[in-house]
N, C-alpha and C positions, 0 to 999 in steps of 0.2 A: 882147306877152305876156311876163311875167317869168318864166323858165327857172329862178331861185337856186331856190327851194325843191326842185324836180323831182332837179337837178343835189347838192342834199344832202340829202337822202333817200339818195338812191343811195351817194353817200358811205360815210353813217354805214352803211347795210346792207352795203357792203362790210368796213367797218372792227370793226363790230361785229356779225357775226354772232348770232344767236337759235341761244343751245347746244341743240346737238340731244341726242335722248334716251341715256345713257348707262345702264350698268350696271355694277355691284358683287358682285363675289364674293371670300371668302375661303376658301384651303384650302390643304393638304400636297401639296407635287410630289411625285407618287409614284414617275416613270419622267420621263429627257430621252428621246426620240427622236431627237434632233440639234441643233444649235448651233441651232438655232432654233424648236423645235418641243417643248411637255412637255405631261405629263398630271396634271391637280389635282383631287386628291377635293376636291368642294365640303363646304365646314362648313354644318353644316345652317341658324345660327344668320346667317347672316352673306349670304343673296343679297337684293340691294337693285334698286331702277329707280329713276332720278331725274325722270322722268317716268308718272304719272297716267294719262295717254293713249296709251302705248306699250304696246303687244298681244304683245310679245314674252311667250311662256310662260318661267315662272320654271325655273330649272334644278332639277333633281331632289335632294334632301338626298343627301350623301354620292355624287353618282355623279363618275363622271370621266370629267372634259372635258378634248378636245385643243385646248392653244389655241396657234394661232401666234403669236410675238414680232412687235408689232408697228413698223415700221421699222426689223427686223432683216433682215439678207440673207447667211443662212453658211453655207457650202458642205456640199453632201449629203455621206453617209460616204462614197461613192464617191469623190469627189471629193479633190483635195489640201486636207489639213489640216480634210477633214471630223471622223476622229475626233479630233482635238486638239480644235475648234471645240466637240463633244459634252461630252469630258472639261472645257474650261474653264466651259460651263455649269453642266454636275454638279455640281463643285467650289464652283461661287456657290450654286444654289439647291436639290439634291437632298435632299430627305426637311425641307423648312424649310418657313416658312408664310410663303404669299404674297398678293397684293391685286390680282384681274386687273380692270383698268376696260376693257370693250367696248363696241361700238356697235353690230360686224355680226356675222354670221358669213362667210371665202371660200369660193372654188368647193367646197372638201375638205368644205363644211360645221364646218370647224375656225372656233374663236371667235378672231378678229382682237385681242386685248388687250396 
């Protein structure tokens, strides 16, 4: 029995993944929390899904969400050069209009983007 097709299948599912469902919002960081954590009024105009079949509820017009950076990892305020880590976010993105792409939400129930 010939294994090739079995053995790439598996391959290409490895190599190419099937994107999973994503979402789209835009809005003004209104407050950082810390080097890794801010709060975005969502624009009413602008929350999307790129998936049809995802049951995710749309975010409310105008409310705000905390969303964690995701593959960020900055030291709480407690912590050394927590508020430096705060202050150089602020500096980037405070009171500006941003573009959060998600998939989950973590334990905090904060949005993963």
């Amino acid at each position: 029995m010939n294994k090739f097709p079995a053995i790439a299948l598996t391959i290409i599912a490895i190599l190419f993944p099937e994107p999973s469902a994503a979402h789209t919002f835009t809005g003004r960081v209104e407050r950082i929390i810390d080097g890794d954590t801010i709060i975005v009024r969502v624009d009413c105009a602008s929350r999307t899904s790129t998936n049809a079949t995802n049951r995710a509820r749309p975010l409310a017009c105008s409310s705000l969400q905390r969303v964690r950076l995701a593959e960020i990892d900055a030291p709480e305020m407690k912590q050394p050069y927590g508020p430096e880590a705060k202050k150089a976010l602020s500096d980037m993105i405070l009171h500006r209009t941003v573009v959060v792409q998600w998939k989950r939400r973590g334990r905090y129930r904060r949005i993963i983007g």
